[in-house]
VOKOL-564779 format. One record per atom (N, C-alpha, C, CB): residue number from 1; residue in one letter; atom name; x, y, z. Coordinates in steps of 0.2 Angstrom, whole numbers, plus 5000, padded with zeros to 4 digits. Glycine has a CB too. Example, Ala and Ser with C-alpha at 12.3 -4.5 7.8 and 13.67 -1.06 7.14 Angstrom:
<kolfis>
1, A, N, 5066, 4972, 5039 .
1, A, CA, 5062, 4978, 5039 .
1, A, C, 5066, 4984, 5039 .
1, A, CB, 5057, 4978, 5045 .
2, S, N, 5064, 4989, 5035 .
2, S, CA, 5068, 4995, 5036 .
2, S, C, 5064, 5000, 5039 .
2, S, CB, 5070, 4997, 5029 .
</kolfis>
This chain:
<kolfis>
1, X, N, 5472, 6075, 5519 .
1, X, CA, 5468, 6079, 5515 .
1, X, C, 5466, 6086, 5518 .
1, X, CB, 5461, 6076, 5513 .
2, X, N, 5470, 6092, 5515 .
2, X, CA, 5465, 6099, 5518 .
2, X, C, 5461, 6102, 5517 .
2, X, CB, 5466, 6104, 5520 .
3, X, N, 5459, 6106, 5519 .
3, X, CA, 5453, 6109, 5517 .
3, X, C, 5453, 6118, 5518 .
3, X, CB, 5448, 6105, 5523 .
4, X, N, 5450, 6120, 5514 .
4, X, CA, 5450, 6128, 5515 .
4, X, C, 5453, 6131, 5519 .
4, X, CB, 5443, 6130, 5516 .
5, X, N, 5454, 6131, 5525 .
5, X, CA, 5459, 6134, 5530 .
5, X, C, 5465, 6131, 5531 .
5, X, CB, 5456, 6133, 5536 .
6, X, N, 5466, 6126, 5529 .
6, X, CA, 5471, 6123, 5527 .
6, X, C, 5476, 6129, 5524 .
6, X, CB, 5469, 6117, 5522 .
7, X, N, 5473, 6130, 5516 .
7, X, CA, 5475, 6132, 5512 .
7, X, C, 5476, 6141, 5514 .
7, X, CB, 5472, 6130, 5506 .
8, X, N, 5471, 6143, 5517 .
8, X, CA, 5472, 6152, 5520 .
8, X, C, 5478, 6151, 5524 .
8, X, CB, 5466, 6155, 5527 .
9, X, N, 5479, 6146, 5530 .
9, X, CA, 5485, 6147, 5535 .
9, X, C, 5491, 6146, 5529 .
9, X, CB, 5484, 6140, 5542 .
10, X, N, 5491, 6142, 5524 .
10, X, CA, 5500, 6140, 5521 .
10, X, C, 5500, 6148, 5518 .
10, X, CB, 5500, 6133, 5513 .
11, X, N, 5494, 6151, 5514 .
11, X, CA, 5497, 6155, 5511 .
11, X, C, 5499, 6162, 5514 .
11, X, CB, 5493, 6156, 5506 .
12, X, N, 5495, 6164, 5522 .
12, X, CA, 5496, 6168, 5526 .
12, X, C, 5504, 6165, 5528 .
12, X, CB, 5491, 6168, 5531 .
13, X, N, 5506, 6160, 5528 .
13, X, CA, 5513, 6155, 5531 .
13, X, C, 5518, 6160, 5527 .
13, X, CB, 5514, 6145, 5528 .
14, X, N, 5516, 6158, 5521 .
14, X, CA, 5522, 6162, 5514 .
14, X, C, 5521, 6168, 5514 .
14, X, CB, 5520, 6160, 5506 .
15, X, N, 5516, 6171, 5517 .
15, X, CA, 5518, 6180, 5514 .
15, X, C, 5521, 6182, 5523 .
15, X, CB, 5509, 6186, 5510 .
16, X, N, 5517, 6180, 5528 .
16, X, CA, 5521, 6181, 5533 .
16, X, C, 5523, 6176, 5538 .
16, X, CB, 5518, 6186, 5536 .
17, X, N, 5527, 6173, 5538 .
17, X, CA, 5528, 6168, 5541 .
17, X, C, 5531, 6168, 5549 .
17, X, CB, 5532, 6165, 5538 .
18, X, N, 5534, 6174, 5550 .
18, X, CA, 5534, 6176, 5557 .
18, X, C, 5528, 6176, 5561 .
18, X, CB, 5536, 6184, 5558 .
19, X, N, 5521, 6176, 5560 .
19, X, CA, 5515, 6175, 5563 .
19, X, C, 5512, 6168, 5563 .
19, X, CB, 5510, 6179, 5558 .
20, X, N, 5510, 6167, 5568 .
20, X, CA, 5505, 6160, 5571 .
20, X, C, 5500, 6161, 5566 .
20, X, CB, 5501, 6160, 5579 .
21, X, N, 5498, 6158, 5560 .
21, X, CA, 5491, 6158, 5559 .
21, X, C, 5486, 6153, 5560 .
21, X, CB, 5490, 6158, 5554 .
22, X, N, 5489, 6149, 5567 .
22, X, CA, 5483, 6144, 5570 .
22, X, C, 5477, 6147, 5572 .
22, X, CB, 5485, 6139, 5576 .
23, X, N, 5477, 6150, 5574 .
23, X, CA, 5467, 6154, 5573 .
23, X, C, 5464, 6158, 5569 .
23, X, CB, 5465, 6159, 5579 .
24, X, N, 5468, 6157, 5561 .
24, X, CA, 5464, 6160, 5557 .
24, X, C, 5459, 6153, 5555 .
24, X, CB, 5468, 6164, 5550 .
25, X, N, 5464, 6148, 5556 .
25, X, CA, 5460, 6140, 5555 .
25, X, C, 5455, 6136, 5559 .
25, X, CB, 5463, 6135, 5553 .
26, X, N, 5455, 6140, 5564 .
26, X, CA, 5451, 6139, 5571 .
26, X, C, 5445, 6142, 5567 .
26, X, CB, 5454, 6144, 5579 .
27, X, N, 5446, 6149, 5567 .
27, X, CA, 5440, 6155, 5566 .
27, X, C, 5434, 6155, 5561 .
27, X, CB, 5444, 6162, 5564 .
28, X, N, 5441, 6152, 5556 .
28, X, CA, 5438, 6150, 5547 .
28, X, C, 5432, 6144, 5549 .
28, X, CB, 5446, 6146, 5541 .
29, X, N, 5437, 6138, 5552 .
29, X, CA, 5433, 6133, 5551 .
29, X, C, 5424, 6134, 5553 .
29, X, CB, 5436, 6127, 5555 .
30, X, N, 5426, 6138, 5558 .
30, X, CA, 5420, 6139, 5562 .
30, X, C, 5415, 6142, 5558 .
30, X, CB, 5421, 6144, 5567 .
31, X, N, 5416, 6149, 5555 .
31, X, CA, 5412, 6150, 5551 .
31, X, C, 5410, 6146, 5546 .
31, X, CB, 5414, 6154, 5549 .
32, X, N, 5414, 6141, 5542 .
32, X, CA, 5414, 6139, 5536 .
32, X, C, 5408, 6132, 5540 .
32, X, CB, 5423, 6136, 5532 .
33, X, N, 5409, 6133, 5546 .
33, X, CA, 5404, 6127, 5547 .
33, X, C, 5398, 6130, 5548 .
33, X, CB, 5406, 6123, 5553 .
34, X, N, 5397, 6135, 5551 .
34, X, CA, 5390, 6140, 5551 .
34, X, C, 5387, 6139, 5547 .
34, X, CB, 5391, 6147, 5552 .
35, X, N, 5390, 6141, 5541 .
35, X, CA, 5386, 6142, 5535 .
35, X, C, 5384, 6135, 5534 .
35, X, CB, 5390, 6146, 5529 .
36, X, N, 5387, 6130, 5535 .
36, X, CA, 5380, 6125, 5530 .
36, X, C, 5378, 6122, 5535 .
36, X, CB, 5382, 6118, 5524 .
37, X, N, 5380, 6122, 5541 .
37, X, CA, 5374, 6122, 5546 .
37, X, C, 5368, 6124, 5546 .
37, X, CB, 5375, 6123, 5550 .
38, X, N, 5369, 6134, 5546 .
38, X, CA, 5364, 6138, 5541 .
38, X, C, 5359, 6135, 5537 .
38, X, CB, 5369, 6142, 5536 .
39, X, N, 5364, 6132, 5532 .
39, X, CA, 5359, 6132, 5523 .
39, X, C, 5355, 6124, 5526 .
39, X, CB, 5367, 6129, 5511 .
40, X, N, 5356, 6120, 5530 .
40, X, CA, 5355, 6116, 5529 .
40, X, C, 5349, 6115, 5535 .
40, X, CB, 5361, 6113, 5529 .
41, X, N, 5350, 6120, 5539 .
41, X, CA, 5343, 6122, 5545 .
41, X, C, 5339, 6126, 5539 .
41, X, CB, 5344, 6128, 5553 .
42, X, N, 5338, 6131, 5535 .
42, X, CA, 5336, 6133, 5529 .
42, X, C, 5333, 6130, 5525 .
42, X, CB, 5338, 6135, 5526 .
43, X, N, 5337, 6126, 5523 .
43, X, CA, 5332, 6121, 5518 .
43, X, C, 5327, 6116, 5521 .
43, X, CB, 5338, 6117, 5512 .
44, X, N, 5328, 6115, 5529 .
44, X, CA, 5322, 6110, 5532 .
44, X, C, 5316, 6114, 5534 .
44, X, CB, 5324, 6107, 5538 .
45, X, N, 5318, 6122, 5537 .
45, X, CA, 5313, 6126, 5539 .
45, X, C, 5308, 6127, 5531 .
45, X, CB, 5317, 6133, 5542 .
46, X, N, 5312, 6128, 5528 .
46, X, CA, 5310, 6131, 5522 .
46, X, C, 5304, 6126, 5518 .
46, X, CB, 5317, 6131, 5518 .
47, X, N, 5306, 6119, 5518 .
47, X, CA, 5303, 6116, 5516 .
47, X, C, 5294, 6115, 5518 .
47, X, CB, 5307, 6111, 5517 .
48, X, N, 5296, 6118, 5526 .
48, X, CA, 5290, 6117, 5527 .
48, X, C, 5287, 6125, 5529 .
48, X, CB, 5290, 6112, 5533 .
49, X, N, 5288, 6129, 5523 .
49, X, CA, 5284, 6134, 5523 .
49, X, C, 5286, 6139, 5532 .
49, X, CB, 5275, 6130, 5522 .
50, X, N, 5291, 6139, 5532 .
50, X, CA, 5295, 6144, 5539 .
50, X, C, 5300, 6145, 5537 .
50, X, CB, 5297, 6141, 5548 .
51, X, N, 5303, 6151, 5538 .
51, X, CA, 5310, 6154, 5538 .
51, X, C, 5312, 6150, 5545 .
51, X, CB, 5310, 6165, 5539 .
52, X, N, 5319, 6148, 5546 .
52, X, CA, 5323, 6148, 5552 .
52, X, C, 5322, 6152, 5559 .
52, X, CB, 5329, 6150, 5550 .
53, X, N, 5320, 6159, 5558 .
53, X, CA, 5320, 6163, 5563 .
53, X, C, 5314, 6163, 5566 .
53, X, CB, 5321, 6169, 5561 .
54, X, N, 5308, 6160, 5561 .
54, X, CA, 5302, 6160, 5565 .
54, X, C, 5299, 6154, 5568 .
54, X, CB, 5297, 6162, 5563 .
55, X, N, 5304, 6148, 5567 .
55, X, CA, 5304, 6141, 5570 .
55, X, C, 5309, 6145, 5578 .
55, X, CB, 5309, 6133, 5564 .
56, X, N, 5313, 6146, 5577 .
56, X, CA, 5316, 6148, 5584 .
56, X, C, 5311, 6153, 5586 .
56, X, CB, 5324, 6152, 5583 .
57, X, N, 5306, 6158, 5586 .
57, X, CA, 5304, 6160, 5591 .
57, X, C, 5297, 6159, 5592 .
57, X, CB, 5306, 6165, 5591 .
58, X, N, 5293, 6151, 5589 .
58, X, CA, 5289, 6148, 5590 .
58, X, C, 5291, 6142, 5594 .
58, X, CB, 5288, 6147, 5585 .
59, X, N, 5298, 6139, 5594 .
59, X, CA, 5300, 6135, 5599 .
59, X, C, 5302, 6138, 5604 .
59, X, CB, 5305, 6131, 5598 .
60, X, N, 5306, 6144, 5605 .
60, X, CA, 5305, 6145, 5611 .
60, X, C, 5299, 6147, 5616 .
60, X, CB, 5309, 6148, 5611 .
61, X, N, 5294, 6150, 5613 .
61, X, CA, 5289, 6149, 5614 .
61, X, C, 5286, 6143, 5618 .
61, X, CB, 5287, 6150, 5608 .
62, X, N, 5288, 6137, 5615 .
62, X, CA, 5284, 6132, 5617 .
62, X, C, 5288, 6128, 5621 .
62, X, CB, 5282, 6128, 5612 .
63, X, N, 5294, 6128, 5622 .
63, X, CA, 5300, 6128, 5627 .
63, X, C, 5297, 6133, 5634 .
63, X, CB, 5309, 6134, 5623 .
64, X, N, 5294, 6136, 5633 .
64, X, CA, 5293, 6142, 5638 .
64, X, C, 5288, 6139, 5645 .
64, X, CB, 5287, 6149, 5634 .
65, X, N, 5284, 6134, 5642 .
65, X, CA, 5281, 6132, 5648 .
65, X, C, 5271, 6130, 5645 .
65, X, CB, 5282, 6140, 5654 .
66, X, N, 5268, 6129, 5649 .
66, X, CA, 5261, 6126, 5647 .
66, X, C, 5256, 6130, 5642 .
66, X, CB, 5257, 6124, 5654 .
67, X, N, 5259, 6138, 5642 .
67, X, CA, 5254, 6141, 5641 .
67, X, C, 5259, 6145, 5634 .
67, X, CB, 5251, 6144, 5648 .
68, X, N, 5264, 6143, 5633 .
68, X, CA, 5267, 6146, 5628 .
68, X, C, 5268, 6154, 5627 .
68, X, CB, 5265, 6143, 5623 .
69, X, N, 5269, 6157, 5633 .
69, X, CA, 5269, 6164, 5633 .
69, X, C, 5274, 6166, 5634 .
69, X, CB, 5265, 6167, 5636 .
70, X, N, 5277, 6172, 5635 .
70, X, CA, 5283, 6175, 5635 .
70, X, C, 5281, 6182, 5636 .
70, X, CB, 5288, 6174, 5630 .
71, X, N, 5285, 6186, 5641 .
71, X, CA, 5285, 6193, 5639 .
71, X, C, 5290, 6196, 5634 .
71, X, CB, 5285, 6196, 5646 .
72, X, N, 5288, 6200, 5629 .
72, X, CA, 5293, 6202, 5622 .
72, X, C, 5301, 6202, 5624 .
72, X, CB, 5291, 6210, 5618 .
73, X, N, 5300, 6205, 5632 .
73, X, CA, 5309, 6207, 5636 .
73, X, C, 5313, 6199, 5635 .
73, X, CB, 5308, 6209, 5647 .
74, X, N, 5306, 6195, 5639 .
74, X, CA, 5311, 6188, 5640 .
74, X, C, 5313, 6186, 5633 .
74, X, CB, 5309, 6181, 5645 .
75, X, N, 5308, 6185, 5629 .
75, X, CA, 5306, 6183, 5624 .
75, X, C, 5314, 6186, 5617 .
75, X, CB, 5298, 6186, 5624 .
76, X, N, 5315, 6189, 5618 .
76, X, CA, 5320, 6194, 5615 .
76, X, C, 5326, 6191, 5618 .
76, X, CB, 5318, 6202, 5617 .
77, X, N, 5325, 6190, 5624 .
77, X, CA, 5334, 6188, 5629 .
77, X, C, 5332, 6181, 5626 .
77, X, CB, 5334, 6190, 5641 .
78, X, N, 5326, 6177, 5627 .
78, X, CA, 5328, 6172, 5623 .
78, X, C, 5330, 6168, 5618 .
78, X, CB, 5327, 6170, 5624 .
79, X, N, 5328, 6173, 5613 .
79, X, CA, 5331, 6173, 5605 .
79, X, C, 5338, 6177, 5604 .
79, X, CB, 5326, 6177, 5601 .
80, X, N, 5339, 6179, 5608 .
80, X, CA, 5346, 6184, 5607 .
80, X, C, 5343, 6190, 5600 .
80, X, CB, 5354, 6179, 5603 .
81, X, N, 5339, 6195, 5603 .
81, X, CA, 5337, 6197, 5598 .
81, X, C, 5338, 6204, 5602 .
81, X, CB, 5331, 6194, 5594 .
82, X, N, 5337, 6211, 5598 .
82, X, CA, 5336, 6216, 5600 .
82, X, C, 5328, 6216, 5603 .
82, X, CB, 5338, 6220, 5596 .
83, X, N, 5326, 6221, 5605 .
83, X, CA, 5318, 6222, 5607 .
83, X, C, 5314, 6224, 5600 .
83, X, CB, 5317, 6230, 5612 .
84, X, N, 5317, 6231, 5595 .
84, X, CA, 5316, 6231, 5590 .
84, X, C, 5316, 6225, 5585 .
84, X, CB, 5319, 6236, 5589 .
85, X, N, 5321, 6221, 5583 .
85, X, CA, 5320, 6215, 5577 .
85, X, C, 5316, 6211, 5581 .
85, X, CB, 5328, 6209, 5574 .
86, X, N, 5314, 6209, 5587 .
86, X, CA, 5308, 6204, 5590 .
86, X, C, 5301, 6206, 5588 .
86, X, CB, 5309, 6203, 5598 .
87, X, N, 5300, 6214, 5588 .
87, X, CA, 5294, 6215, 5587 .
87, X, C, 5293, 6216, 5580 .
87, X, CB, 5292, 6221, 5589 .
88, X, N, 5296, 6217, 5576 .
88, X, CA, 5296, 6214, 5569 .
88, X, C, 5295, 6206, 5567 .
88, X, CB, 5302, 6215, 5565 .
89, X, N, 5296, 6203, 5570 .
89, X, CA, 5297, 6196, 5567 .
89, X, C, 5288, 6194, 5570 .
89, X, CB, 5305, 6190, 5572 .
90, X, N, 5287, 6196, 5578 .
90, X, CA, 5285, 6196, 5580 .
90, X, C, 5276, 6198, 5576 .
90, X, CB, 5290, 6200, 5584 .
91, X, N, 5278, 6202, 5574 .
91, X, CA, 5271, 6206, 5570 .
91, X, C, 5270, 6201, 5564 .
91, X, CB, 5272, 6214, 5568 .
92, X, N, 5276, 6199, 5561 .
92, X, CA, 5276, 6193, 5554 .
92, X, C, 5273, 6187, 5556 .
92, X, CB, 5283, 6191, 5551 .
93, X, N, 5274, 6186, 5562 .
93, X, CA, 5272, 6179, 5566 .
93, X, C, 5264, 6179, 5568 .
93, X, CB, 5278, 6178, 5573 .
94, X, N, 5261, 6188, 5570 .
94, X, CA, 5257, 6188, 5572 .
94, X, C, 5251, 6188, 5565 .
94, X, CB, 5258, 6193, 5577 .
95, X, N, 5254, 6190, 5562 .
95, X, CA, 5250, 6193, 5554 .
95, X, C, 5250, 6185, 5549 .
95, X, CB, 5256, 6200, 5547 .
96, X, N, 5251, 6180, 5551 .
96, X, CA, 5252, 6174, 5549 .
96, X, C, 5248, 6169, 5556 .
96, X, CB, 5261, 6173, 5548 .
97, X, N, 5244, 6174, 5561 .
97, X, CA, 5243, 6167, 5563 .
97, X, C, 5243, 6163, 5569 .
97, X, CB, 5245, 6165, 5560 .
98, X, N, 5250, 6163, 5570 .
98, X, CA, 5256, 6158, 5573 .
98, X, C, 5253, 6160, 5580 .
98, X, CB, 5266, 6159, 5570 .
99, X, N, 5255, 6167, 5583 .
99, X, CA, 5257, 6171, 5589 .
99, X, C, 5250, 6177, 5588 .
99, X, CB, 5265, 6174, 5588 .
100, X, N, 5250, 6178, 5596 .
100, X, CA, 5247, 6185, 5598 .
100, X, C, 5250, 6188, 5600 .
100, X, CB, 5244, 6185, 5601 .
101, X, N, 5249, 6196, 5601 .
101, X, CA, 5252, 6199, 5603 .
101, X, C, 5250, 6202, 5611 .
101, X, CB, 5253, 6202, 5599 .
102, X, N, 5249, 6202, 5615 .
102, X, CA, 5242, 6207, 5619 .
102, X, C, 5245, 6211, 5626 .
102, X, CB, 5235, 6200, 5621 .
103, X, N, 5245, 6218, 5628 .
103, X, CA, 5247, 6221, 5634 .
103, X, C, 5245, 6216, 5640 .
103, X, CB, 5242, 6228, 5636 .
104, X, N, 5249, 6213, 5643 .
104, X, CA, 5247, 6212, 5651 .
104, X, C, 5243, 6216, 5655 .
104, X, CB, 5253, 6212, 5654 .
105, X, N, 5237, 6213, 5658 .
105, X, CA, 5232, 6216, 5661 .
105, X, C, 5235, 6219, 5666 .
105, X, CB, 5227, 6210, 5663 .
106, X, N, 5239, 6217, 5671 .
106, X, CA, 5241, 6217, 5677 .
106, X, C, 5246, 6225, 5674 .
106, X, CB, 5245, 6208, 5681 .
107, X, N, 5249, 6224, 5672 .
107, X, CA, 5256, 6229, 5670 .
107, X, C, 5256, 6232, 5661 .
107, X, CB, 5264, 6222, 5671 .
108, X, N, 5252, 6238, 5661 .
108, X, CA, 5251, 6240, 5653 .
108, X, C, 5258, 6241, 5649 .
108, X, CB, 5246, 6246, 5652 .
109, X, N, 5264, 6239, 5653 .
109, X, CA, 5269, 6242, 5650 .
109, X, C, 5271, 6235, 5647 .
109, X, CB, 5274, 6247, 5656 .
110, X, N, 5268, 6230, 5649 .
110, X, CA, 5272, 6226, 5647 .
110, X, C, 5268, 6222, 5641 .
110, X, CB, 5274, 6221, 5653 .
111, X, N, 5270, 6219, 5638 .
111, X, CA, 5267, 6217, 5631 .
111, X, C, 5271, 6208, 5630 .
111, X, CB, 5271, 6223, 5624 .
112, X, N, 5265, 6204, 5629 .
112, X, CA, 5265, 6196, 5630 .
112, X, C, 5265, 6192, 5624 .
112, X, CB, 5261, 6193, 5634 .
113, X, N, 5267, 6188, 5624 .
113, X, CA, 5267, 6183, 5616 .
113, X, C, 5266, 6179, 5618 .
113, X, CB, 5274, 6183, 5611 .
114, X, N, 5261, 6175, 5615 .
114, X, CA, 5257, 6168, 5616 .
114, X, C, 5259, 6165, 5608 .
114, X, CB, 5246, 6169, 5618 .
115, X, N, 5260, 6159, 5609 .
115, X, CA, 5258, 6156, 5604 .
115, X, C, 5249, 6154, 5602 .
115, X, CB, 5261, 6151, 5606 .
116, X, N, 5250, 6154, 5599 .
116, X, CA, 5242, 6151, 5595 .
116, X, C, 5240, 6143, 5595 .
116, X, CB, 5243, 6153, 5587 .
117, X, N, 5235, 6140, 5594 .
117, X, CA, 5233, 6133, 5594 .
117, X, C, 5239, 6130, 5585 .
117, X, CB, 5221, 6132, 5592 .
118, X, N, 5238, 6133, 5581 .
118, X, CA, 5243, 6133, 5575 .
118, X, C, 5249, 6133, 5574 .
118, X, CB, 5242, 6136, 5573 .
119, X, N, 5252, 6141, 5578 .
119, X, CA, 5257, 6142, 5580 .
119, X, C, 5261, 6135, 5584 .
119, X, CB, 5256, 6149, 5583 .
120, X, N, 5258, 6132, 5590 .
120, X, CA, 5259, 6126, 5593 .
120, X, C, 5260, 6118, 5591 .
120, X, CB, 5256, 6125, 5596 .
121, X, N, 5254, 6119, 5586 .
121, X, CA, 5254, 6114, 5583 .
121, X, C, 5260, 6111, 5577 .
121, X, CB, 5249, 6116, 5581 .
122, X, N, 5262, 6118, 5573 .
122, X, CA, 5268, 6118, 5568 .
122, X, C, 5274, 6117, 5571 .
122, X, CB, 5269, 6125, 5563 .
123, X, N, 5275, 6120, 5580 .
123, X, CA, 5280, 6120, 5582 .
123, X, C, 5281, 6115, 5583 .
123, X, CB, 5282, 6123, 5586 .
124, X, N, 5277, 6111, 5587 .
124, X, CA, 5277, 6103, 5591 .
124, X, C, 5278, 6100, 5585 .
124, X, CB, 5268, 6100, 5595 .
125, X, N, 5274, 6098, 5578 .
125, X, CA, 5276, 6095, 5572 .
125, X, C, 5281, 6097, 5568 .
125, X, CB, 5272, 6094, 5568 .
126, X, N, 5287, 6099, 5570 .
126, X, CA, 5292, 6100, 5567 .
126, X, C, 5296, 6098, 5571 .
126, X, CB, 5294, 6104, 5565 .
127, X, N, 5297, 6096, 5575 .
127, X, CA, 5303, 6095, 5581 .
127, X, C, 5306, 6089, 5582 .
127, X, CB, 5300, 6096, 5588 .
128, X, N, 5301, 6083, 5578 .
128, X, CA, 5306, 6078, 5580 .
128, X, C, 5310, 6079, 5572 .
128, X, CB, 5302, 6069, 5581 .
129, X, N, 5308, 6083, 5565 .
129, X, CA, 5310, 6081, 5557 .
129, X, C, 5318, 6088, 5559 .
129, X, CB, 5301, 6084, 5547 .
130, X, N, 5316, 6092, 5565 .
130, X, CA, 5320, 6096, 5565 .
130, X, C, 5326, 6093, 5569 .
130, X, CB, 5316, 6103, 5567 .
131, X, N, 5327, 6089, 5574 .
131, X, CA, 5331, 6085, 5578 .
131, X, C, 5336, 6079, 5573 .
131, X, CB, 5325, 6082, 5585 .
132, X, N, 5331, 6077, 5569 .
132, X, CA, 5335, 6073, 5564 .
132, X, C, 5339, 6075, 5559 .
132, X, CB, 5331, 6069, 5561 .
133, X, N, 5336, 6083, 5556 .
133, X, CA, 5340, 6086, 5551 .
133, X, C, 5348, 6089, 5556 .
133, X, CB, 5334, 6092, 5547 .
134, X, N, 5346, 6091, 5563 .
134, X, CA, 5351, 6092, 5566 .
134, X, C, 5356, 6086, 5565 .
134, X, CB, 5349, 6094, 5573 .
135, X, N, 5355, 6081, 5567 .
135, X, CA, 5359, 6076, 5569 .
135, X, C, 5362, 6074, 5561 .
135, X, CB, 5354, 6068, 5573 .
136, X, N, 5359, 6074, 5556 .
136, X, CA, 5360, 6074, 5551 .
136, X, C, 5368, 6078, 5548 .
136, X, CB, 5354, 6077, 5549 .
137, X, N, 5366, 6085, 5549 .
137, X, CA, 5371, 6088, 5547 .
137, X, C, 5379, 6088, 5551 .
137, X, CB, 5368, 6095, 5546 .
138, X, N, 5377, 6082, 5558 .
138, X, CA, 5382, 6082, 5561 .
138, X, C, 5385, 6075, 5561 .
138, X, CB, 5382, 6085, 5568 .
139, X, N, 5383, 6073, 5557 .
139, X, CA, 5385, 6064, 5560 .
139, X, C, 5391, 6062, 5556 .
139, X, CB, 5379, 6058, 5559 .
140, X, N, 5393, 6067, 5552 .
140, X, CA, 5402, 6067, 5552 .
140, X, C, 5406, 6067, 5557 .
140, X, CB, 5405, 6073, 5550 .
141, X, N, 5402, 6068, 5562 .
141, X, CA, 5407, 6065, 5569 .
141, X, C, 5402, 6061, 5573 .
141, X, CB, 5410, 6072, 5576 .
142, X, N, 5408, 6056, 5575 .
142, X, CA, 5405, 6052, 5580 .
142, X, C, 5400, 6054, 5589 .
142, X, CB, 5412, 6047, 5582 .
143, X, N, 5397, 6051, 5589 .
143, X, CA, 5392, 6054, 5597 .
143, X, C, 5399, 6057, 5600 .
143, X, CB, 5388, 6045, 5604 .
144, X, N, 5405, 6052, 5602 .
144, X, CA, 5408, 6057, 5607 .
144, X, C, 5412, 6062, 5603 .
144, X, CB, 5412, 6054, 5611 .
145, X, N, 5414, 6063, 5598 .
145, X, CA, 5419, 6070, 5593 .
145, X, C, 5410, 6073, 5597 .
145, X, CB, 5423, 6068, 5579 .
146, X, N, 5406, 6071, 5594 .
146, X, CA, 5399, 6077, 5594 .
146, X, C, 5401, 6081, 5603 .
146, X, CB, 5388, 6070, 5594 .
147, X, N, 5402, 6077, 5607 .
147, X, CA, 5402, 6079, 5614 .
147, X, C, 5408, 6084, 5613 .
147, X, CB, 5403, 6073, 5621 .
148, X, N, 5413, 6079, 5612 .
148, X, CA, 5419, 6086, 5613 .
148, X, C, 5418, 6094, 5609 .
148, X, CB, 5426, 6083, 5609 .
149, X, N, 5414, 6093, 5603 .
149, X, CA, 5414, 6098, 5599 .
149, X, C, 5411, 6105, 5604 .
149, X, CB, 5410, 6095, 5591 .
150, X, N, 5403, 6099, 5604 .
150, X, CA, 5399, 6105, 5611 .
150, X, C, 5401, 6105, 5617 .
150, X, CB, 5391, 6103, 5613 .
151, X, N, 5409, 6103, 5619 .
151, X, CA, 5409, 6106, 5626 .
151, X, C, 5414, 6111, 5625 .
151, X, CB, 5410, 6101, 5631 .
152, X, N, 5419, 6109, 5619 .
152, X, CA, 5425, 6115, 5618 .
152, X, C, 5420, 6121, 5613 .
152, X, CB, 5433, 6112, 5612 .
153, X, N, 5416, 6122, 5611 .
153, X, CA, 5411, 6128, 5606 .
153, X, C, 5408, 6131, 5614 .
153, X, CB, 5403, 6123, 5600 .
154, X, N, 5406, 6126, 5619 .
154, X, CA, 5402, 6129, 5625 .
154, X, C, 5408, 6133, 5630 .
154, X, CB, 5398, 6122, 5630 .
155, X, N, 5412, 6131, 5629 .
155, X, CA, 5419, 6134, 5632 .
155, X, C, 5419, 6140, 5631 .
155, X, CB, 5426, 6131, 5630 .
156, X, N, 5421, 6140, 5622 .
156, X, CA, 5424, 6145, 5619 .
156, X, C, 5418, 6151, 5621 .
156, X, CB, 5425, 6144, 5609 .
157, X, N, 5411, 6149, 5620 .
157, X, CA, 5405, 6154, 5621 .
157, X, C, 5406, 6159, 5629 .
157, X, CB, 5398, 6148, 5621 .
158, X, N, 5405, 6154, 5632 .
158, X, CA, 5407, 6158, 5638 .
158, X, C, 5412, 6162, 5640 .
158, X, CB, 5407, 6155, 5642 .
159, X, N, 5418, 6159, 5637 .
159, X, CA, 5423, 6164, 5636 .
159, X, C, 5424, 6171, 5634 .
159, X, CB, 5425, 6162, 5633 .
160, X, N, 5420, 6170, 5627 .
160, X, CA, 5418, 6178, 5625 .
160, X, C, 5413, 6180, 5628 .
160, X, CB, 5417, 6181, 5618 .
161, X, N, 5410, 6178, 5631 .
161, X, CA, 5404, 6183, 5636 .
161, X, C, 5399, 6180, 5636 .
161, X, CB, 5403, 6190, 5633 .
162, X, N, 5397, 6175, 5634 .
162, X, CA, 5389, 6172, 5633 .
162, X, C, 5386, 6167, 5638 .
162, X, CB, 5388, 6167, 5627 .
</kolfis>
C-alpha cells in the first residue's frame, strides 16, 4: 500500500524520469509527518487551555533547574527562538500569569524569566498527559522502529547543522 509520496515520486518518475526522486519521499514524508504530529500536540495543548508554544517555554523553564529561571538569551537558544519572538510570547506568558519577567540585580543588561507557582504547576501537570499523547501519536512503530526513527532524524539534524 502507498501513500502520498509514493504517488509524488511515480508522477515526478513520468514527467522526468532521468531524475532520482528518492528524496522528494524522504522530504515529503517528513513533513507530512510534522504536520500531524503538529495537530496532534495542538489538539492536547489546546485542550488544556495552552497553545503548543507556551507549554514549550514553560517546560523548558522547568527543565532549567530548581528555580525555574532562565536568562531570555539562554532561554531563546533553548526554544530555538529569535530574541524578538521570545519576548513576545514571553510577555503573553507574563500577562497570563504563568512567568515573570525581571532585570537581573547583578547585571541590568540582562533580563530573567522565572516561572511562576502556576506557571509550574500547569507545567509539572501536564507532563505525564503530554508524554502519553507523545507516545500516542507514535506507536505506529514499534519501541525499536521508535529508536531507529530517533537516531536516523538525530543524524539527519546534525547534519544540517543542529
Amino acid at each position: 500500500m502507498g501513500d502520498a509520496a509514493d504517488a509524488i515520486m511515480e508522477q515526478w518518475g513520468a514527467i522526468r524520469p532521468e531524475l532520482d526522486s528518492w528524496p522528494v519521499g524522504v522530504v515529503v514524508r517528513i513533513f507530512r509527518a510534522a504536520r500531524h504530529l503538529e495537530a496532534g500536540l495542538k489538539d492536547y495543548f489546546t485542550a488544556h487551555g495552552l497553545e503548543p508554544w507556551e507549554y514549550d517555554v514553560l517546560a523548558t523553564l522547568l527543565r532549567s533547574g530548581e528555580d525555574g529561571t532562565l536568562r531570555m538569551s539562554d532561554l531563546a537558544g533553548a526554544a530555538m527562538l529569535t530574541p524578538g519572538a521570545l519576548t513576545n510570547r514571553v510577555n503573553r506568558l507574563v500577562a497570563r500569569g504563568l512567568v515573570t519577567r525581571e532585570t537581573d540585580t547583578d547585571n541590568r543588561r540582562t533580563v530573567k524569566t522565572t516561572l511562576t507557582d502556576e506557571g509550574r504547576r500547569l507545567a509539572y501537570d501536564l507532563i505525564e498527559g503530554h508524554f502519553a499523547n507523545e507516545l500516542r501519536l507514535i506507536d505506529g512503530l514499534s519501541r525499536e522502529e521508535q529508536a531507529q526513527l530517533a537516531a536516523l532524524l538525530r543524524k539527519l539534524l546534525i547534519s544540517l547543522g543542529e
